[in-house]
MITIBA-78210 format. One record per residue (C-alpha): x negated, y, z. Coordinates in pm, 1 decimal, m for minus. Layout:
// MITIBA-78210
+----------+----------+----------+
|       xx |       yy |       zz |
+----------+----------+----------+
|        X |        Y |        Z |
...
+----------+----------+----------+
//
This chain:
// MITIBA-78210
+----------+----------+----------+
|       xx |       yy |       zz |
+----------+----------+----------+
|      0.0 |      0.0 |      0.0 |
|   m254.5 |    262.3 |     93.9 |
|   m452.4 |    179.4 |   m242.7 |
|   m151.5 |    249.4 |   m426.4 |
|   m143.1 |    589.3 |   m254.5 |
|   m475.4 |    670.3 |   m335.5 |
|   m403.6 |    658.5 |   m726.1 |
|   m214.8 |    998.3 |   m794.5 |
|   m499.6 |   1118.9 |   m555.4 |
|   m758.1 |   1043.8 |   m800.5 |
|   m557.5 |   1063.9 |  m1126.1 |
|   m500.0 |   1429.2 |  m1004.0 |
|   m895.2 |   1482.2 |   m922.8 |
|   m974.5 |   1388.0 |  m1301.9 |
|   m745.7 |   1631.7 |  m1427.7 |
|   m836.1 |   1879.4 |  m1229.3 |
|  m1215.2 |   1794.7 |  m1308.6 |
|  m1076.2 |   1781.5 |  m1697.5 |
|   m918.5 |   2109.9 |  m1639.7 |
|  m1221.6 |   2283.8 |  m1503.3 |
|  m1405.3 |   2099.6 |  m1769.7 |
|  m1184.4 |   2228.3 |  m2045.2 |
|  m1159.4 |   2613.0 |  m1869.1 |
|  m1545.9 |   2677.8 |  m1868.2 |
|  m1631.8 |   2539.9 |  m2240.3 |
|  m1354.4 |   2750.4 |  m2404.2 |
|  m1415.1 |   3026.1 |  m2189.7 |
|  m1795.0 |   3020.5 |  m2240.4 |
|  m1926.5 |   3226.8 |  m2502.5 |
|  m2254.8 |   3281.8 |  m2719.1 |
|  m2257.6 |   3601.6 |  m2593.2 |
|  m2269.3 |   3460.7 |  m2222.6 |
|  m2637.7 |   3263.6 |  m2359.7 |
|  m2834.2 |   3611.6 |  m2406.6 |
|  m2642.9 |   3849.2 |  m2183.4 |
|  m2909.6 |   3910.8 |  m1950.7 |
|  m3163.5 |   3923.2 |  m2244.1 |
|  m3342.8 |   4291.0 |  m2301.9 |
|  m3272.8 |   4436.4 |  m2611.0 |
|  m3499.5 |   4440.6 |  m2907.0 |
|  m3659.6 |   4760.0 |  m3065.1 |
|  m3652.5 |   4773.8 |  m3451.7 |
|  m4042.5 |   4782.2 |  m3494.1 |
|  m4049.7 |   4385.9 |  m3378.0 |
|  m3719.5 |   4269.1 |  m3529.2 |
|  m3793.1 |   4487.3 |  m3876.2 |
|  m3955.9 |   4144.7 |  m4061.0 |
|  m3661.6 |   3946.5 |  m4038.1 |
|  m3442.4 |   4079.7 |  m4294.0 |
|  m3727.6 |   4084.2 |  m4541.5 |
|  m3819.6 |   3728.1 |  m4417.0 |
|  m3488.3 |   3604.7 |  m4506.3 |
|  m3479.6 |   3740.6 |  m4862.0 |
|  m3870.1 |   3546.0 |  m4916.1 |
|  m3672.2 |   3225.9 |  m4832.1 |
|  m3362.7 |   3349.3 |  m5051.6 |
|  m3625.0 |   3378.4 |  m5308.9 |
|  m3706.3 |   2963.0 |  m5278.4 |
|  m3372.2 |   2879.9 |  m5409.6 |
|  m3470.0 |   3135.0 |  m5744.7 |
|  m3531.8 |   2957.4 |  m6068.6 |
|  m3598.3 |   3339.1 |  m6212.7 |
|  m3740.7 |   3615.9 |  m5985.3 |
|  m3698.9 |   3853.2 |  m6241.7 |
|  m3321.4 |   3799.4 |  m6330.9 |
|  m3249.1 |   3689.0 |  m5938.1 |
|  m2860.7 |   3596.1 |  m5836.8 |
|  m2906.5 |   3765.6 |  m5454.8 |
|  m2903.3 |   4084.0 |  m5454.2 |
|  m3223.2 |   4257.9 |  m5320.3 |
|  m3224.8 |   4450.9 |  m4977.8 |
|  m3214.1 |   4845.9 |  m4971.0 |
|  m3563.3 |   4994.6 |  m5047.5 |
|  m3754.4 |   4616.2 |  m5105.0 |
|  m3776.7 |   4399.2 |  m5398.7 |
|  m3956.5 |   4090.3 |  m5455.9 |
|  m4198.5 |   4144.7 |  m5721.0 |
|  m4304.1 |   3860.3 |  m5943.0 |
|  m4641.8 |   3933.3 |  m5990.4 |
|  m4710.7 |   3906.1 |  m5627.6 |
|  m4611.8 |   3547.8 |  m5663.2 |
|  m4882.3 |   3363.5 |  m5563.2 |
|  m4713.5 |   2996.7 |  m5608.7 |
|  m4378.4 |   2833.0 |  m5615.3 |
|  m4354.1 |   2460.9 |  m5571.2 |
|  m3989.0 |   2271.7 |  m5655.1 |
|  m3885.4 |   1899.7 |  m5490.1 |
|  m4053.8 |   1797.3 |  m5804.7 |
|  m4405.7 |   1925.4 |  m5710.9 |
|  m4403.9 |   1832.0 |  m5321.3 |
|  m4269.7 |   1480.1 |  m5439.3 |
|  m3982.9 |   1506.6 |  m5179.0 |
|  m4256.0 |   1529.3 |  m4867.6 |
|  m4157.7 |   1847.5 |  m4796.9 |
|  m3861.7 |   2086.8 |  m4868.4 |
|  m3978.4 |   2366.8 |  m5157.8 |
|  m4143.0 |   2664.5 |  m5071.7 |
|  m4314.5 |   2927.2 |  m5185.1 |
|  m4620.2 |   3188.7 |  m5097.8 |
|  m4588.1 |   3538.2 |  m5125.3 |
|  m4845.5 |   3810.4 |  m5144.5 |
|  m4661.1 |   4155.7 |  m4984.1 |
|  m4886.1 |   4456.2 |  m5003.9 |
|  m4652.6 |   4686.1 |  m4871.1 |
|  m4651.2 |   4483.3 |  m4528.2 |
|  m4956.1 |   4403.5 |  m4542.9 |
|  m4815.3 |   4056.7 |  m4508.3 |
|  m4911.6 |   3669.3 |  m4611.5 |
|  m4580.0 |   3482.6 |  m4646.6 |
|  m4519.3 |   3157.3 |  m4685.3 |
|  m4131.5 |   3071.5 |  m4691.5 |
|  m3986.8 |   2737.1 |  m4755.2 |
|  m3622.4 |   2656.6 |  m4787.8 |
|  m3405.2 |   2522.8 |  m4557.0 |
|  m3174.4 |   2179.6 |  m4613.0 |
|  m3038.8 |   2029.9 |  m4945.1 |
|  m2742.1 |   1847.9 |  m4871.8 |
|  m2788.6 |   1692.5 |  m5234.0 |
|  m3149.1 |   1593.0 |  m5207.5 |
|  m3245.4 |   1235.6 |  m5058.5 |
|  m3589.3 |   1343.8 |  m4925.3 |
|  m3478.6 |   1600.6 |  m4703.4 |
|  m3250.4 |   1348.5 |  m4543.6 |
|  m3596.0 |   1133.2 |  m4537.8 |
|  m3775.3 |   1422.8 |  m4321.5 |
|  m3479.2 |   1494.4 |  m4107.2 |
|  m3436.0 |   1146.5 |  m3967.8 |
|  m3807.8 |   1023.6 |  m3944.0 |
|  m3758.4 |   1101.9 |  m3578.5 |
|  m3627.6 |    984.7 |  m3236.2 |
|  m3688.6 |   1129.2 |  m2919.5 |
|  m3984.9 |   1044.9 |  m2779.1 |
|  m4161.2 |    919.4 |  m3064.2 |
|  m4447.9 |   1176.4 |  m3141.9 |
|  m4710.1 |   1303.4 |  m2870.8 |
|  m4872.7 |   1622.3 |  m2970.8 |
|  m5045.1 |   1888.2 |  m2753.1 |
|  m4894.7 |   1754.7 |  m2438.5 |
|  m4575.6 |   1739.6 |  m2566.9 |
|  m4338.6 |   1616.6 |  m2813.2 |
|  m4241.9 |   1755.2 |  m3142.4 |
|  m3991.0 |   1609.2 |  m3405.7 |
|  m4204.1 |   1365.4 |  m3630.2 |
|  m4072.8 |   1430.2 |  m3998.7 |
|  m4138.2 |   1785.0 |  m3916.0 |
|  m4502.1 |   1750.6 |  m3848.4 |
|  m4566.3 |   1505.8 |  m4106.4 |
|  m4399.5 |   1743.2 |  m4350.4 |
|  m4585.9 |   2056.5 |  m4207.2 |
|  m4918.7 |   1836.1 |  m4215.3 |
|  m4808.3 |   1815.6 |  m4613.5 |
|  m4764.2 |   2174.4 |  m4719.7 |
|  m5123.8 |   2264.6 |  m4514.9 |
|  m5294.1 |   2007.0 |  m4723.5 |
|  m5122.1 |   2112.5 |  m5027.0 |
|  m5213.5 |   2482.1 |  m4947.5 |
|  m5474.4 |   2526.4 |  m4685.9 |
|  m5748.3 |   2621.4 |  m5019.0 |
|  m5517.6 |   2913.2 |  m5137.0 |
|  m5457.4 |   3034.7 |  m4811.7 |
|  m5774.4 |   3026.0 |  m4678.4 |
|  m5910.1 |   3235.6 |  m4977.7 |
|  m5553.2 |   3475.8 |  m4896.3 |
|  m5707.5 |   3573.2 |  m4551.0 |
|  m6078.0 |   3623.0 |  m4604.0 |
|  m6000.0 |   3839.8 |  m4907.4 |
|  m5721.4 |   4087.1 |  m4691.2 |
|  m5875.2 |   4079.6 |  m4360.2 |
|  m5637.1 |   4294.5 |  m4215.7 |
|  m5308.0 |   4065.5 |  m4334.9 |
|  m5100.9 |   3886.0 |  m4143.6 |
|  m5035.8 |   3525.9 |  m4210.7 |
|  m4703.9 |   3463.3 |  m4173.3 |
|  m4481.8 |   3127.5 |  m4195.0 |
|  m4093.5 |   3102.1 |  m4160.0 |
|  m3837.5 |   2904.9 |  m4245.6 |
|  m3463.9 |   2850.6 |  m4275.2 |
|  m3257.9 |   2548.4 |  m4077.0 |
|  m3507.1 |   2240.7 |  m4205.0 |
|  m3775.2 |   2495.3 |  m4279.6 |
|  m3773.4 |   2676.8 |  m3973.8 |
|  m3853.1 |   2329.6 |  m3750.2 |
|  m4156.7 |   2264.9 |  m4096.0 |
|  m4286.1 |   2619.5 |  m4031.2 |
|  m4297.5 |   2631.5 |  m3631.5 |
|  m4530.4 |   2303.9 |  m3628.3 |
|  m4712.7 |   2444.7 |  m3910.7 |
|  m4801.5 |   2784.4 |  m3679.7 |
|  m4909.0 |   2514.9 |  m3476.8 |
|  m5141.3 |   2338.5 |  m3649.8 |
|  m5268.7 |   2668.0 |  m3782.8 |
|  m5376.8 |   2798.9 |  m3413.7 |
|  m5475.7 |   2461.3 |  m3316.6 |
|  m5760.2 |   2481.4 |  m3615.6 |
|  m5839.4 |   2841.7 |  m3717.8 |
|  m6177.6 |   2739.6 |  m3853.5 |
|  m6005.9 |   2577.8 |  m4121.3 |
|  m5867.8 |   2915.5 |  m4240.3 |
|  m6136.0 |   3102.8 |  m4187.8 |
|  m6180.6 |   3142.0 |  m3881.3 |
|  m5875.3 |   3367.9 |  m3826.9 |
|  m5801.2 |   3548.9 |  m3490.6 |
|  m5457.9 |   3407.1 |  m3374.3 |
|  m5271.5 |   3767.1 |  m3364.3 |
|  m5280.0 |   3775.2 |  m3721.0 |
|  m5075.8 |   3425.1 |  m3728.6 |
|  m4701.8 |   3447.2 |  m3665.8 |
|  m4400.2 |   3263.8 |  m3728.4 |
|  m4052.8 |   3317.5 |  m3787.8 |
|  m3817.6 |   3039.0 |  m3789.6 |
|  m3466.5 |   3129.1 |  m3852.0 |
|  m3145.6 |   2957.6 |  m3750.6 |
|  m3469.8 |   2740.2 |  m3605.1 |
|  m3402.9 |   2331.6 |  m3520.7 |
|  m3474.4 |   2222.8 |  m3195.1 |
|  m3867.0 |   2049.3 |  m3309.3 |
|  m4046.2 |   2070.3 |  m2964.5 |
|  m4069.2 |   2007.0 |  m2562.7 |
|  m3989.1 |   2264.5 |  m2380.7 |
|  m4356.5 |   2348.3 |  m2279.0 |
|  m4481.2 |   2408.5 |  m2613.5 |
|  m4180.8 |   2663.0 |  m2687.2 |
|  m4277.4 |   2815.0 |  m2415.6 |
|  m4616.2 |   2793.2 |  m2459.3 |
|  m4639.3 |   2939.7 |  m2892.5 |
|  m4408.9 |   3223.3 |  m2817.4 |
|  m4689.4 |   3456.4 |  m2860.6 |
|  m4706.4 |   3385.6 |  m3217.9 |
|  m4360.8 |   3190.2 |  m3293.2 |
|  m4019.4 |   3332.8 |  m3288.8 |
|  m3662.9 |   3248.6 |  m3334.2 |
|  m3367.3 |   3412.7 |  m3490.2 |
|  m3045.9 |   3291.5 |  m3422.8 |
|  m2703.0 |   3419.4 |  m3492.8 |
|  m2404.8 |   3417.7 |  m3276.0 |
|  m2244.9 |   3103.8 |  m3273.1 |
|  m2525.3 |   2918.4 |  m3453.2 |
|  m2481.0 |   2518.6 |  m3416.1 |
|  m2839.6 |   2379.7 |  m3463.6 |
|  m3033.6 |   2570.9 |  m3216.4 |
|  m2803.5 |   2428.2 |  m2897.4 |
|  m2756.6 |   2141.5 |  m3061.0 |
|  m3015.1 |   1875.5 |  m2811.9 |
|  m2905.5 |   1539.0 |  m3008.6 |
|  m3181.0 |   1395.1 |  m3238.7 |
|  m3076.3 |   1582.9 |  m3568.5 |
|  m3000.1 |   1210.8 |  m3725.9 |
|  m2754.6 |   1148.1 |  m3485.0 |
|  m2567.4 |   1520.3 |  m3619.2 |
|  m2636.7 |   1416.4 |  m3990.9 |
|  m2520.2 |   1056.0 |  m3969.4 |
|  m2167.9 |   1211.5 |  m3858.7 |
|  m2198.4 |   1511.8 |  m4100.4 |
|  m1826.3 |   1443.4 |  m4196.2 |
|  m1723.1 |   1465.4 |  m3851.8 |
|  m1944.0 |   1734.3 |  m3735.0 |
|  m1665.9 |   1898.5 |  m3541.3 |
|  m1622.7 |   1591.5 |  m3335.2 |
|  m1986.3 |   1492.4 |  m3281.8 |
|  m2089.1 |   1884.0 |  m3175.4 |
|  m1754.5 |   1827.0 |  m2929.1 |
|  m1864.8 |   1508.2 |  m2783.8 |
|  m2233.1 |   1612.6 |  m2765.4 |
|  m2069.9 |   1952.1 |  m2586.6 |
|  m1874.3 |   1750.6 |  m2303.4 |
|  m2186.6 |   1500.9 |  m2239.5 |
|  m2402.9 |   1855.5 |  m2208.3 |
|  m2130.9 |   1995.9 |  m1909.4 |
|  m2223.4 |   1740.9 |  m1704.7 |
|  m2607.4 |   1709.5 |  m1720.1 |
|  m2717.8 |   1944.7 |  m1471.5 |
|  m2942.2 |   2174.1 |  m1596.9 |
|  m3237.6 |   2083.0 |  m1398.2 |
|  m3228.4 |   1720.1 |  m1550.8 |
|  m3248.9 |   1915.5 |  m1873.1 |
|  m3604.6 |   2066.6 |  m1783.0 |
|  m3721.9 |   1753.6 |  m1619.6 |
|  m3725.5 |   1538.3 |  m1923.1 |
|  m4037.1 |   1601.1 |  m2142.4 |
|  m3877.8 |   1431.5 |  m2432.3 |
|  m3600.1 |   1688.4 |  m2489.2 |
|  m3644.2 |   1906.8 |  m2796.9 |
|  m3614.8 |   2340.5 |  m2786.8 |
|  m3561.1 |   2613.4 |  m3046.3 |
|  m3928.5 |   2701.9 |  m3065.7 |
|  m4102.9 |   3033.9 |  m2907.0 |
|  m3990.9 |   3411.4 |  m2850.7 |
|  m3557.6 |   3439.3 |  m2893.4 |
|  m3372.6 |   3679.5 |  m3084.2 |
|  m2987.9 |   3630.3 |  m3054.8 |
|  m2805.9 |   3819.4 |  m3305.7 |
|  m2485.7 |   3876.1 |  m3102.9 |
|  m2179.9 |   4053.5 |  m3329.4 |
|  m1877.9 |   3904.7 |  m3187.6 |
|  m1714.4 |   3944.6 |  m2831.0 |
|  m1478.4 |   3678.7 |  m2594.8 |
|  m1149.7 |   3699.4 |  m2692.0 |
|  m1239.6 |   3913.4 |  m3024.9 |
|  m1136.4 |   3831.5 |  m3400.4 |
|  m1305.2 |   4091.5 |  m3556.3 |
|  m1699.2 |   4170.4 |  m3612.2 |
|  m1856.6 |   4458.2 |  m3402.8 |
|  m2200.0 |   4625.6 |  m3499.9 |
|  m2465.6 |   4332.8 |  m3476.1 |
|  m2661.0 |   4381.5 |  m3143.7 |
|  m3021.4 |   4182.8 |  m3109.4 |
|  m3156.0 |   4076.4 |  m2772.1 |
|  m3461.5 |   3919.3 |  m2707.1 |
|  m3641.9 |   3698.3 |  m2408.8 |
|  m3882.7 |   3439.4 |  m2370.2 |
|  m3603.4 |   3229.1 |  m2138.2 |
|  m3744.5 |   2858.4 |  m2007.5 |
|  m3390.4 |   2775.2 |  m1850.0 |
|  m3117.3 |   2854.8 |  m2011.1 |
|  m3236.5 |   2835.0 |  m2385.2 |
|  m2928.9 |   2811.7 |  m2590.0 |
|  m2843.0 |   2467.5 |  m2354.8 |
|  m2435.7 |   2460.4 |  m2477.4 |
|  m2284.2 |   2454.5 |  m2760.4 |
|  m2029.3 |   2707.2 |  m2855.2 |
|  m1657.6 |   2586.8 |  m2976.2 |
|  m1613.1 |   2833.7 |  m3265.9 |
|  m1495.7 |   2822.3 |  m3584.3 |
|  m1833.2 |   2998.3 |  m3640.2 |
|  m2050.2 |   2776.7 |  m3533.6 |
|  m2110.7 |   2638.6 |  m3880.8 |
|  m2131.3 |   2939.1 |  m4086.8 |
|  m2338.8 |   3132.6 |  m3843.8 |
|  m2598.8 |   2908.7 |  m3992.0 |
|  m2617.5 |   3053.4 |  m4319.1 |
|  m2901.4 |   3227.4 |  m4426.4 |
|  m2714.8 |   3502.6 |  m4655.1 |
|  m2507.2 |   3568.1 |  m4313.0 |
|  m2816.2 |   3605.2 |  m4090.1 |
|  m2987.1 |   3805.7 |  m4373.0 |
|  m2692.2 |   4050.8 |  m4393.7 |
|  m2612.6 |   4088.5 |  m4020.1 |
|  m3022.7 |   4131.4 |  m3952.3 |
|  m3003.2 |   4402.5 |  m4181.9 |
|  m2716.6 |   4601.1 |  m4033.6 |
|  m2895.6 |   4548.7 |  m3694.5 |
|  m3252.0 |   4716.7 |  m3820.0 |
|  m3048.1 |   4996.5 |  m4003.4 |
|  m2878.3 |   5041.6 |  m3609.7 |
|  m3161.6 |   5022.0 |  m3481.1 |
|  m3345.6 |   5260.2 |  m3694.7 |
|  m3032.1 |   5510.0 |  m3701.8 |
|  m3063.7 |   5513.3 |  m3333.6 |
|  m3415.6 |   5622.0 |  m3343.1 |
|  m3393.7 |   5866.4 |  m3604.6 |
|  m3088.6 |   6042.1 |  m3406.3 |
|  m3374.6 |   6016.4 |  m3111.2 |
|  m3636.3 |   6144.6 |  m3352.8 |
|  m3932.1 |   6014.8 |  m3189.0 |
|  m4246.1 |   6122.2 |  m3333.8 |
|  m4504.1 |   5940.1 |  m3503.3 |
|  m4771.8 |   5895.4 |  m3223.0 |
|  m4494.0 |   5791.4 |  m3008.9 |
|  m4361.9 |   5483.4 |  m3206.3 |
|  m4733.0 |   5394.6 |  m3233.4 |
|  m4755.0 |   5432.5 |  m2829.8 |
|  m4440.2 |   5186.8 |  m2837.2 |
|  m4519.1 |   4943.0 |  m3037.8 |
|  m4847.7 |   4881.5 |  m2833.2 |
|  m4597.6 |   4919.2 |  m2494.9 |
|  m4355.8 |   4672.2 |  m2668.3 |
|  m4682.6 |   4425.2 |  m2722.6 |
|  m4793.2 |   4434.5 |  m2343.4 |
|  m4425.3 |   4380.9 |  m2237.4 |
|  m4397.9 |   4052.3 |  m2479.7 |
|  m4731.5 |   3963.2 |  m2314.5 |
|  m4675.2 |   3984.1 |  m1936.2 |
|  m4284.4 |   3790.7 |  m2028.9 |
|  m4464.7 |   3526.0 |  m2170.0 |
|  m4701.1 |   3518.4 |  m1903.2 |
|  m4436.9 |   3524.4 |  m1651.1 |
|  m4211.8 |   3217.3 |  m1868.8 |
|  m4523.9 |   3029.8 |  m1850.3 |
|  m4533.8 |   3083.7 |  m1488.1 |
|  m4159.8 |   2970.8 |  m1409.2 |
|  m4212.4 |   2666.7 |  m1599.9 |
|  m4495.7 |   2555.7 |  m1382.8 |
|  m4259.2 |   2686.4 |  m1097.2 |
|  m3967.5 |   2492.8 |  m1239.8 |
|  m4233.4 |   2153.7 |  m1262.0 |
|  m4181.3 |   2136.1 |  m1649.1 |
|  m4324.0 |   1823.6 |  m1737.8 |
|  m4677.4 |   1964.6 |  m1880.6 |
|  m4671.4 |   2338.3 |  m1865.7 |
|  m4966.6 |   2514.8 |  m1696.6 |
|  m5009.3 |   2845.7 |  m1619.2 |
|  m5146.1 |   3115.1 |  m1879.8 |
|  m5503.3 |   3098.5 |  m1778.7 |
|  m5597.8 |   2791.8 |  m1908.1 |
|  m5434.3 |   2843.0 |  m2247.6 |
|  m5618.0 |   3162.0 |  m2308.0 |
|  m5354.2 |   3314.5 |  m2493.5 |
|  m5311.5 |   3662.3 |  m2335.4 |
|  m5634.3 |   3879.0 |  m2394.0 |
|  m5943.4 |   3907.2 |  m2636.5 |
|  m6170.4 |   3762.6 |  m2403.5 |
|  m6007.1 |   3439.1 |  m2343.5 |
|  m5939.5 |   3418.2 |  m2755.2 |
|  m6312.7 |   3496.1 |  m2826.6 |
|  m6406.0 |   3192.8 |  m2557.6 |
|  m6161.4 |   3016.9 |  m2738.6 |
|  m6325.6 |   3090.8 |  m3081.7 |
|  m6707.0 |   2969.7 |  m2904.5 |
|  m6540.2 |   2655.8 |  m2733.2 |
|  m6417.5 |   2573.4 |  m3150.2 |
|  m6769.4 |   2623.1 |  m3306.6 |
|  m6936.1 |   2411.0 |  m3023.3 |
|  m6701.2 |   2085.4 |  m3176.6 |
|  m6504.9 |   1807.6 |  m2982.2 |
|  m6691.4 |   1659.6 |  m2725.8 |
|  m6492.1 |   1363.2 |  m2710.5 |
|  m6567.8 |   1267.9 |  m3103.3 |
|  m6925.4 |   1428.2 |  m3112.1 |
|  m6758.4 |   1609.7 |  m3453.4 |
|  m6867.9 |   1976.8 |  m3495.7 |
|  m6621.4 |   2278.2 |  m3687.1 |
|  m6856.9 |   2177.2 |  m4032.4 |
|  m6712.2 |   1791.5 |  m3995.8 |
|  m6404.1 |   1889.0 |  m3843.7 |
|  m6301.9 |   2150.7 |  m4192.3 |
|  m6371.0 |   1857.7 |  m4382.0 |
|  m6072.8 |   1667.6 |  m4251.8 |
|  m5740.6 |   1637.0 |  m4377.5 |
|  m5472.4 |   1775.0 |  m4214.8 |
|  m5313.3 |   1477.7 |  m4140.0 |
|  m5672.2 |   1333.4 |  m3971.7 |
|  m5638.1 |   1647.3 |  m3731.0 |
|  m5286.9 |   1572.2 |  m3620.3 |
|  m5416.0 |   1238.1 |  m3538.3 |
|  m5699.7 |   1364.2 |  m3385.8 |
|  m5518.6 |   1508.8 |  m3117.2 |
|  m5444.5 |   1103.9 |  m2982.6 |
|  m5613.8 |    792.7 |  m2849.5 |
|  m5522.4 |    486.8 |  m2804.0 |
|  m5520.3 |    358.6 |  m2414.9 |
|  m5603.8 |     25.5 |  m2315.7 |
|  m5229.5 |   m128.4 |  m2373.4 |
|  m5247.7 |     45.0 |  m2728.2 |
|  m4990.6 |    302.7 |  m2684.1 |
|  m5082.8 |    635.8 |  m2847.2 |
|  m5154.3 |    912.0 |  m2572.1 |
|  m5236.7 |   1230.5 |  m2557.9 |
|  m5632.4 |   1382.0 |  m2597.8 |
|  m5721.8 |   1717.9 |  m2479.4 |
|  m5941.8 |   1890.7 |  m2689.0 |
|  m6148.4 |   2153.6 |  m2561.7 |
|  m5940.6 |   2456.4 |  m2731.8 |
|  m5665.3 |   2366.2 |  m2497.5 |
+----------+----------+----------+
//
């Protein structure tokens, strides 16, 4: 008899759990992920835009008769062109991409496209993964990513190489859309992890920008590239919050909706600490922008507002139920809505009408504060006992000293394999990813340091 009581007890206990449940996911907003985010200043978010129309420019068969229409005031000129490659030319190993040459920005670009739902191979990158499987750096990173990122630096490492020792004072950038974004972040990577191989250049000039990014690493490496990696994401944007291996999204592509809900009610009740915990989990990678444009309870657009943070907890963790969350991934809606935030932006500091020696003065104010965040993010992850984070020092990531130390620890070689920087730029790319592992006694791949780290 008294068990028999006890059933409407606990029958109303799950719906009220469901209810709860149900109250906080359609009440919580992608608005709510970034809200205590500081706001970014046009000089740092001004690339993106431009970024976006490089990628744009992938899906061109003819740059001079192209179908998107170019942004106000910047055109992609042909002749600065320096290669294209189709699905032909990488042989489906990677997804096309191009490299671009911009004098006016002083800027080298290399942009590669983000997923063809028609093409085989990218399917092949996407799901050469589960979680867990690749080591790298003292962490994990998605597998087809790297391999595909290993691809493009063999492919291109000669022309870019000769790209930075002839402009010395041009940025090397990398980005990427969806697909692309995850490919470019592990290529920044690999870049910073073996300067010599480019020339020896300094690791400010080397940045990445991986729009509508894929989650493609731990936590700690995120955290510990966002001084050279960065992340655009807009709105209601699906990919970045979504944790599930990618395959598991793709296999169920024609019942997204139901796979992003299911993934969203088995996210509610992980507490977030578990989250952090387990090293294998995958992040969108480095330094966030969140492109917010939309308010709770609002059906129309307001003026696109852009906030930034280096966050370790709370890094886009839940998905958001929106009709958006799909087309937010776009890369002609990003593109547009980035736009109409830098011409904000730069309306706002024209009505200020701050002088020239004052922007300079921000810009370098804007660098220190990027600096001591990510200092302090990689702080709170050793606070929050993030499975392999360490704190700033011994990454030497935050002043010239440490990066010139860096530089002399590089030319000395690998102690470990007795191989100097002459041996070591004779490798292939794919030799130096596996460089970076040794096999333990039971003959499971682990981890190496090298002595850059």
């Amino acid at each position: 008899m008294s068990i028999l009581c006890c059933l409407p007890v606990l029958e109303c206990v799950y719906c009220l759990a469901c209810t709860r449940w149900a109250y906080k996911r359609c009440l919580h907003n992608a608005a709510h992920d970034s809200e205590t985010w500081a706001h970014a200043k046009s000089e740092e978010f001004e690339p993106v835009p431009r970024l976006c129309k490089y990628i744009l420019a992938v899906y061109e068969d003819d740059l001079n008769h192209p179908h998107f229409e170019p942004l106000r005031g910047f055109h992609i000129n042909p002749e600065c062109l320096i290669m294209k490659k189709n699905y032909k030319d990488t042989r489906g190993k990677s997804p096309p991409y191009l490299i671009y040459l911009d004098h006016d920005h002083a800027d080298i670009v290399l942009a590669i496209r983000g997923l063809n739902l028609a093409k085989e191979s990218d399917y092949a990158v996407l799901l050469d993964n589960k979680l867990g499987k690749r080591k790298f750096d003292g962490g994990y990173v998605h597998n087809g990513l790297l391999k595909a990122a290993g691809c493009i630096l063999n492919a291109e490492c000669d022309v870019l190489k000769e790209m930075v020792e002839k402009y010395p004072n041009y940025t090397l950038t990398f980005t990427g859309h969806s697909l692309g974004s995850g490919v470019a972040a592990l290529m920044t990577i690999l870049v910073v992890q073996n300067r010599e191989r480019l020339g020896n250049i300094e690791r400010k000039r080397v940045r990445c920008y991986s729009i509508a990014p894929a989650r493609c690493m731990s936590l700690n490496l995120a955290v510990r590239y966002a001084d050279v990696i960065n992340s655009v994401v807009l709105q209601d944007d699906f990919l970045p919050r979504t944790a599930t291996p990618l395959d598991d999204i793709f296999k169920s592509l024609f019942c997204l909706p139901c796979q992003l809900c299911l993934r969203c009610m088995r996210d509610t009740c992980i507490l977030e600490e578990r989250m952090l915990k387990d090293p294998r989990r995958l992040y969108a990678p480095g330094r966030l922008y969140h492109i917010v444009e939309r308010k709770p309870f609002r059906c129309r657009r307001y003026p696109p507002v852009v906030r930034t943070a280096v966050p370790v907890d709370g890094r886009f963790e839940h998905i958001v139920l929106s009709c958006n969350a799909t087309s937010d991934h776009g890369i002609l809606c990003i593109e547009r809505e980035a736009q109409s935030a830098v011409e904000l932006m730069r309306d706002k500091d024209h009505m200020l009408e701050i002088p020239a020696k004052q922007k300079m003065e921000r810009q370098k104010t804007i660098a220190k504060e990027h600096r001591d965040e990510h200092k302090a993010a990689l702080h709170k992850a050793v606070t929050l006992a993030v499975p392999h984070a360490f704190s700033p020092f011994e990454y030497g990531t935050f002043d010239e000293k440490d990066d010139d130390d860096d530089e002399s620890k590089n030319s000395i070689g690998d102690s470990s394999t007795g191989s100097t920087t002459k041996d070591k730029s004779k490798e292939d790319w794919d030799e130096l990813i596996e460089r970076l592992f040794e096999r333990d006694e039971s003959g499971h791949m682990v981890v190496k340091k090298t002595l850059s780290d």
